[in-house]
C-alpha positions in Angstrom: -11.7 -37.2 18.7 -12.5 -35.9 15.2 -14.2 -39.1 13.7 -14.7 -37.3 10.6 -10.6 -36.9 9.4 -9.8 -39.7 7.0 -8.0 -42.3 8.7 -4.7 -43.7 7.2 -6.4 -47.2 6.1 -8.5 -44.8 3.8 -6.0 -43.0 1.8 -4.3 -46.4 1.0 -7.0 -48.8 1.0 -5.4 -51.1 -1.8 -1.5 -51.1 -0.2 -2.4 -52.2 3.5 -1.3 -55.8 2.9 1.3 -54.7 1.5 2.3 -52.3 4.0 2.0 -55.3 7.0 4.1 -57.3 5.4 6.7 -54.6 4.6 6.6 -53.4 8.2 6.4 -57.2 9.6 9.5 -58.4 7.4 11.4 -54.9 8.3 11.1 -55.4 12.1 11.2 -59.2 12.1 14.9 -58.7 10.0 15.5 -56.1 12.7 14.8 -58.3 16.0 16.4 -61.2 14.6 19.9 -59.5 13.4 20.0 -57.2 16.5 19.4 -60.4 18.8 22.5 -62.3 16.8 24.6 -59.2 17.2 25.5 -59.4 21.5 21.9 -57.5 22.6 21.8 -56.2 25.9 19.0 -54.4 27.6 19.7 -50.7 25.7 19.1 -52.7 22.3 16.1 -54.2 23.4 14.7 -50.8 24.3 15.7 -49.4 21.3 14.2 -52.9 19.3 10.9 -52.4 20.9 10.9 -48.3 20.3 11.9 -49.1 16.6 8.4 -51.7 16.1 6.5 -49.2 17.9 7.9 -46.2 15.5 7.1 -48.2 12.2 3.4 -49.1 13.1 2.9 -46.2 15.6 0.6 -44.2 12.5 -1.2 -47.1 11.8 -2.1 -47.7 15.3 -2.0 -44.9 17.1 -5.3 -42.9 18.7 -4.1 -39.3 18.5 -5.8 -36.5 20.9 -6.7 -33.8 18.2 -6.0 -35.7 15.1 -8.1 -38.7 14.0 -9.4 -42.0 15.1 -6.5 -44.9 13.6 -9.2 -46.7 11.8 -13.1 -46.1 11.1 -15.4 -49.5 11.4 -15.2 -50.3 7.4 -11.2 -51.1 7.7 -11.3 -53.2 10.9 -10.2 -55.9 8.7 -7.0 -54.4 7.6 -6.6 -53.0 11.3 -6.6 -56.2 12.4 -3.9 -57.5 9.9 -1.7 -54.8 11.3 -2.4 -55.2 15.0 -2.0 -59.1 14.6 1.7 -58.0 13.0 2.6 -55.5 15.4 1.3 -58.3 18.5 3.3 -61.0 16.1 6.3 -58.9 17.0 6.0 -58.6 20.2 6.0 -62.0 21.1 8.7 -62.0 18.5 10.9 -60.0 21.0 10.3 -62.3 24.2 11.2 -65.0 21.9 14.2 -63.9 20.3 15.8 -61.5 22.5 16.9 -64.0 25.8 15.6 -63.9 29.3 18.6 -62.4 30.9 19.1 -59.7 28.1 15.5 -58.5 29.3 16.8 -58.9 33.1 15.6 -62.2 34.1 12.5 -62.2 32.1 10.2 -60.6 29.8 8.7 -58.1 32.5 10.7 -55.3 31.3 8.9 -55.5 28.0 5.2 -56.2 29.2 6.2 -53.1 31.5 7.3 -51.0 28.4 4.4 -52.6 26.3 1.4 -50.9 28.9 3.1 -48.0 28.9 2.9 -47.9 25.3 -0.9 -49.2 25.5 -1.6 -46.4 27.9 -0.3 -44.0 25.4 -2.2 -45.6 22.5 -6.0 -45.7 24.2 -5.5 -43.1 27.0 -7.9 -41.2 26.0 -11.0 -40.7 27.4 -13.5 -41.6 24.1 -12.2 -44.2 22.2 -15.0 -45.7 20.0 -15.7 -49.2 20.9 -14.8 -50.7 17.3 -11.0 -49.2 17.9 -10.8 -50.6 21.3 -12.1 -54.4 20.6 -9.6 -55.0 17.8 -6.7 -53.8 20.0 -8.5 -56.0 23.0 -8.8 -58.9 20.6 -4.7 -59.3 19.9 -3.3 -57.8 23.3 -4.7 -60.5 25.2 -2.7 -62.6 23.3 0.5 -61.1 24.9 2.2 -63.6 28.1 0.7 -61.7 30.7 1.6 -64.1 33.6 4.6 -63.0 32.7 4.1 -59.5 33.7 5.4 -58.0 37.3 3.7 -54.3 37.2 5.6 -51.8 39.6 4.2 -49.7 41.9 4.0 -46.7 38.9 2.0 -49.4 36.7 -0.2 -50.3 39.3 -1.0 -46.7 40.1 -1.4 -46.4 36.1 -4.0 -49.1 36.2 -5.8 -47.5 38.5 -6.1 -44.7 37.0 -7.0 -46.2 33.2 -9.8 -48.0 35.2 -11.4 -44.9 36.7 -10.9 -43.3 33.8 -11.7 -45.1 30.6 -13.9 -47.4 31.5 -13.3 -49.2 27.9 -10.2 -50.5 28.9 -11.7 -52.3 32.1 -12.2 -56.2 29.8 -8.4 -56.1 28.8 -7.0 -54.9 32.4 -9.6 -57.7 34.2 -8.0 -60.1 31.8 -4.7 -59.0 32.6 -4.7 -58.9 36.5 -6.1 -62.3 36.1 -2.9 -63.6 34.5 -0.8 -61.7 36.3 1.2 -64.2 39.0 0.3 -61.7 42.3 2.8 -63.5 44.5 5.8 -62.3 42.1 4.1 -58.9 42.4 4.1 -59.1 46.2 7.8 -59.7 46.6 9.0 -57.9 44.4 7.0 -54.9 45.6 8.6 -56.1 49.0 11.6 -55.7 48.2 11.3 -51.9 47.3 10.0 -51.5 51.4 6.1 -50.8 49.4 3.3 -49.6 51.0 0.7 -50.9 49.6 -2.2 -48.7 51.4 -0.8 -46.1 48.6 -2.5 -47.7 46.0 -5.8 -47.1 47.5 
């Protein structure tokens, strides 16, 4: 990652409050009229890929471009992650459990695939990865029923980025592992794949 490129917090250092509560009013309009108007499970997917579009830059680690933040704007990254994490809760609370198919699984599911995509990398700095730590663990993850591709995905993240190990301990320690079990059941899973 090239540390050195000027982050997006740097070229508008005086707007970022601004900004987060421009994007947080924007996406909280958004949620609440699309869950008035008859959601079903394609709106939620397209409410959750909307939030992640509008704070994507401001959060995002990209592979060849730039860090999202350097360590003298961790406060204004944290205004935007505790926004973005706002949101998401946001969702589960405004879009209802059967529009999301009985829960709020399918967005936790959609949320760590996001995650992955955000700190995937192999050499995120520790300052980056703390402040996303610090706001995802505030997400319902005894909520979350990770399929056999997240699970492998996990495993992977793990052995690979060892960063990432505090928020995925923190997880699988939320996570209800019966649900998991029989749900995994259900689609005939072998579970020595996972080894």
């Amino acid at each position: 990652l090239d540390t050195a490129t000027p982050d997006l917090y740097s070229h508008w250092p005086n707007y970022t409050s601004e900004l987060v509560q421009l994007f947080r009013t924007l996406c909280r309009t958004y949620i609440s009229k699309a869950a008035i108007l008859a959601p079903n499970e394609g709106q939620a997917e397209c409410i959750f890929r909307i939030t992640c579009a509008v704070f994507g830059p401001w959060i995002l680690v990209y592979k060849e471009a730039c860090l999202p933040w350097s360590e003298t704007h961790l406060q204004e990254a944290n205004e935007m992650l505790g926004a973005f994490t706002e949101l998401l809760r946001l969702m589960r609370d405004h879009i209802t459990p059967d529009i999301l198919i009985g829960d709020v699984t399918p967005l936790l599911n959609r949320f760590w695939w996001y995650y992955l995509e955000i700190l995937g990398h192999p050499v995120v700095p520790g300052h980056v990865t703390l402040c996303y730590h610090s706001h995802f663990t505030s997400l319902p993850w005894e909520l979350f029923v990770p399929t056999c591709d997240i699970l492998h995905s996990i495993l992977r993240c793990v052995r690979g980025n060892r960063s990432n190990s505090n928020l995925i301990i923190y997880i699988m320690t939320k996570v209800n592992w019966q649900t998991v079990v029989d749900e995994l059941q259900k689609e005939s899973f072998a579970f020595d794949t996972l080894v």
